[in-house]
N, C-alpha and C positions, 0 to 999 in steps of 0.2 A: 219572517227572518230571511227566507231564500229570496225574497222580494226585494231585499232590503240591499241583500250583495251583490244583487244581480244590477240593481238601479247603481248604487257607488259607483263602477266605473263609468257608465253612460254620464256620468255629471263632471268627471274627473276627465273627462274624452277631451273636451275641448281645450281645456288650460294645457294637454300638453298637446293637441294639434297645433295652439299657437305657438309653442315653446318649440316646435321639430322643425320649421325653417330657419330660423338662428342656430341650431345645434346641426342640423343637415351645413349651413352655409361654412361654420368654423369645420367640420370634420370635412367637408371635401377640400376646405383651403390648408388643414393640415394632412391630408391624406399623400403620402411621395406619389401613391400609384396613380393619381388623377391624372384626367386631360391636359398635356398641356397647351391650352387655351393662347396662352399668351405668347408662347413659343411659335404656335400656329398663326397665331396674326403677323406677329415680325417676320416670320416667312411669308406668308402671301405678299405683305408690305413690300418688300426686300421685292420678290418677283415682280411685281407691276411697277416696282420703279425702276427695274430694270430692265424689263421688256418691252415698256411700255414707249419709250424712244424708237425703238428698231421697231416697232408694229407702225407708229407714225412715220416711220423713214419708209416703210415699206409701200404702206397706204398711197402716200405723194408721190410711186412709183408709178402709178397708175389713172397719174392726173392726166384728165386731156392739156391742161393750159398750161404755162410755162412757171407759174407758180410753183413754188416748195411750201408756202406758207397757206395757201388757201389754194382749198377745193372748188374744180371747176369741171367737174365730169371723172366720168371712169373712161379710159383710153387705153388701150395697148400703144399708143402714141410712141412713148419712149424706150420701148423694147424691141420692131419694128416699123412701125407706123409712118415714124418721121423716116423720108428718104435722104436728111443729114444727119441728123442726128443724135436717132433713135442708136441703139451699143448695135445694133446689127449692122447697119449703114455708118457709122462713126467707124473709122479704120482706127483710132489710135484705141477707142475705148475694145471694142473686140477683139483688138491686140493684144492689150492688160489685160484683158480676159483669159484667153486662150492661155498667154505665158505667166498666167496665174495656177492654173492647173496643171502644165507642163511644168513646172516648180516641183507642185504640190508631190506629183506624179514619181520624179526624177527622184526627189530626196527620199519620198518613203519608201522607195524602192531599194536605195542603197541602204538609210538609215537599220532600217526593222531587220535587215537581215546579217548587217553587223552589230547591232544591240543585242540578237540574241544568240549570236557566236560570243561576244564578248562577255553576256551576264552567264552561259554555261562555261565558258574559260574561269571566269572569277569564282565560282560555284564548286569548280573542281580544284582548282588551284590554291595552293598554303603555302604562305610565308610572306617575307618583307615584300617581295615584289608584287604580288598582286596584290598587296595592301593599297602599294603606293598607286596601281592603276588605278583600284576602287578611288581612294583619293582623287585620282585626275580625272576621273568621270564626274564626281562629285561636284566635283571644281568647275566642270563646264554646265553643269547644275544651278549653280548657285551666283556665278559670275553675273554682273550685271551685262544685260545683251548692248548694252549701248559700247562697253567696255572691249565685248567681243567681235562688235562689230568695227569698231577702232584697229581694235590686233591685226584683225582678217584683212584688213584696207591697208596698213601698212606692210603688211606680211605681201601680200602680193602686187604689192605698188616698188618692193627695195629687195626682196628677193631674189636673186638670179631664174632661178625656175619657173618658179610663178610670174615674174614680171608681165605686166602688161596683158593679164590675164583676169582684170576687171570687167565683171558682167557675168554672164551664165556659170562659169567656172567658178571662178569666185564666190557667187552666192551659192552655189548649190556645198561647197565646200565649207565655207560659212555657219548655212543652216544644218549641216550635217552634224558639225562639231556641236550646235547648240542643242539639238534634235536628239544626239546621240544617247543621251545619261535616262531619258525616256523610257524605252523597251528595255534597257538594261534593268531599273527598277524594278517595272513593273514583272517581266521576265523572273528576273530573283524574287520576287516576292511568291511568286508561284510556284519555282521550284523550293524554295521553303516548306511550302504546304503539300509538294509530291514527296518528297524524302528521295531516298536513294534505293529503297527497297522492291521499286519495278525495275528496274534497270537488272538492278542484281538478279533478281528470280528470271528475267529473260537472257541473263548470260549463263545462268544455273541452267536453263533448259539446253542452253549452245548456242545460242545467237552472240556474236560479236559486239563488240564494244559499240562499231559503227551501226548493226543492224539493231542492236538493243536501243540506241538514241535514235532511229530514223522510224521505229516501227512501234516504240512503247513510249518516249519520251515526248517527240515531235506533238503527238496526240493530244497528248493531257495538255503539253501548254499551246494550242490551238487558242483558248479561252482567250491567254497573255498574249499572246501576238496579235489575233484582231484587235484586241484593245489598243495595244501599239500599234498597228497601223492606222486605226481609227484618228488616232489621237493624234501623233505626228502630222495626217496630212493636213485635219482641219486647225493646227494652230499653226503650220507651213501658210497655206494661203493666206493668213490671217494677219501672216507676220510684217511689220512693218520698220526696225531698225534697222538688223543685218540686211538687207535687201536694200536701204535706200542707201547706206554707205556704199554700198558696192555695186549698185548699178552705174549703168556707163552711157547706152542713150536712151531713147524713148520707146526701144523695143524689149529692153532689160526690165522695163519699169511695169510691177504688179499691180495690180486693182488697187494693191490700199495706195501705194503712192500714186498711185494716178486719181486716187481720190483727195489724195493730202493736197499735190501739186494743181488741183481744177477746184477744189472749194475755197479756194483765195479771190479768185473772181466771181463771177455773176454766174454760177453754173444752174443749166438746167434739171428739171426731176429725170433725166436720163442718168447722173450719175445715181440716183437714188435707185434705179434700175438697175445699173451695173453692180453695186451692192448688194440686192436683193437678190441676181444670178450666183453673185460668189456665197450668199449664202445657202438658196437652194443646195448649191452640189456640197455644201458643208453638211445640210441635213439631207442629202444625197449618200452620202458618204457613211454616216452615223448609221443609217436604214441599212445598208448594203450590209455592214460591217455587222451589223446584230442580227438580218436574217440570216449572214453566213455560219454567224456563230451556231445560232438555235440549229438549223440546217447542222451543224457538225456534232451539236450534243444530241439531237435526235437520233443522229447517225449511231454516236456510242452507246447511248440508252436501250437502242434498236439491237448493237450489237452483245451489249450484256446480256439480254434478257435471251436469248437467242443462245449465247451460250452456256447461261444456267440452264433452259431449258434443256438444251444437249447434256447436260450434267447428271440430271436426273434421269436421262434414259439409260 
């Protein structure tokens, strides 16, 4: 009898082995918590068709031949090599290079440090009026850049003040106002998630209004502001409306337009180069920007712990 029950299953074993990948395949296709599989491909998908242009544009950077479309060697050829022109020896392209980054440089300089005067003005401030700024930050948010770059051209083309102030002034003024709504964002979005309650307990202890925002607030939104500046500069160089309405000659004019204005001809894989430099210092940039951060939060991790431990003693 104990033979008999112990055998039942072992003959029963296989009918439902066969029957457990049909019921395994419907339970993980209704399971919510599963992989998602299919999410995950549309993302790689999505990645490699979009990378995969700028990896070829870069590759042809590095042709020896004159070719863009076909490979003819590995070359620094177009970076220096050629003594015409390679972007080192090319004056107009090292130009747009240079006043590519000198853009970049200029605005996130001005931009980041009025986005986040301005997102703690808006932060502290109640009632219709800084409603209506929020609004006009918003607005330069949302405007289409082709629209703002229209404004900005006639603004300083009928102006009194501005007149005749087409070129560096102009665009850096331009990009400012488009740049602007940026670090105010993300800025407010951070101080959301600080509250008000260090600020207070550091002027409970006696520190001033100004010493409580330069020495408790400053800190925390370190995170927000590399971000904004991160982000400002690499979509400054990058930028291509406001800048070609309002440059004036060929020394005004950035990588992308002087990629816009030479890919109409017969251009060499040296502008594939000049691309491939503005985007290094773009992931130049992103690098900088994230070890300074880690650097700053190791710094406060370093310093909490440091002062729990004084705590304890």
């Amino acid at each position: 009898m104990t033979s008999t029950q112990v055998a039942a299953p072992a003959v029963a074993a296989p009918a439902d082995h066969a029957r457990a990948p049909r019921r395994s395949l419907m339970g993980w296709w209704r399971d919510p918590w599963r992989k998602p599989r299919l999410l995950e491909a549309f993302t790689w998908g999505y990645l490699l068709w979009s990378l995969a242009p700028v990896a070829i544009a870069v590759l042809f950077s590095f042709n020896a031949g004159k070719s863009r479309v076909s490979w003819q060697g590995f070359s620094f050829r177009w970076y220096w090599g050629d003594p015409n022109l390679s972007v080192w020896h090319d004056p107009s392209l090292h130009t747009a290079l240079r006043y590519t980054l000198f853009l970049g440089v200029i605005v996130t300089a001005v931009t980041v440090p009025l986005g986040v005067a301005f997102a703690l003005g808006l932060d502290r401030w109640r009632g219709r009026l800084p409603s209506f700024w929020n609004f006009q930050m918003l607005l330069s948010f949302v405007v289409p850049e082709i629209v703002l770059g229209i404004a900005v051209f006639f603004l300083v083309t009928n102006v009194g003040p501005l007149r005749n102030t087409i070129g560096t002034t102009s665009q850096v003024l331009g990009l400012v106002t488009f740049q602007l709504s940026y670090p105010v964002i993300i800025v407010r979005a951070r101080l959301l998630t600080i509250g008000k309650e260090y600020e207070e307990a550091a002027q409970d202890l006696g520190a001033s209004p100004l010493g409580a925002l330069r020495r408790v607030l400053l800190p925390l939104l370190y995170p927000a502001i590399f971000a904004s500046t991160v982000l400002v500069f690499a979509d400054v160089i990058d930028d291509f409306v406001i800048v070609r309405y309002l440059s004036s000659t060929a020394a005004t004019e950035p990588v992308a337009v002087k990629i816009y204005n030479t890919a109409r001809g017969a251009p060499t894989p040296a502008l594939n180069a000049l691309a491939t430099c503005l985007l290094a210092a773009s992931l130049l940039a992103v690098t900088v920007g994230y070890l300074a951060y880690r650097f700053v939060s190791r710094g406060e991790g370093e310093k909490a712990g440091i002062d729990s431990f004084a705590s304890q003693i």
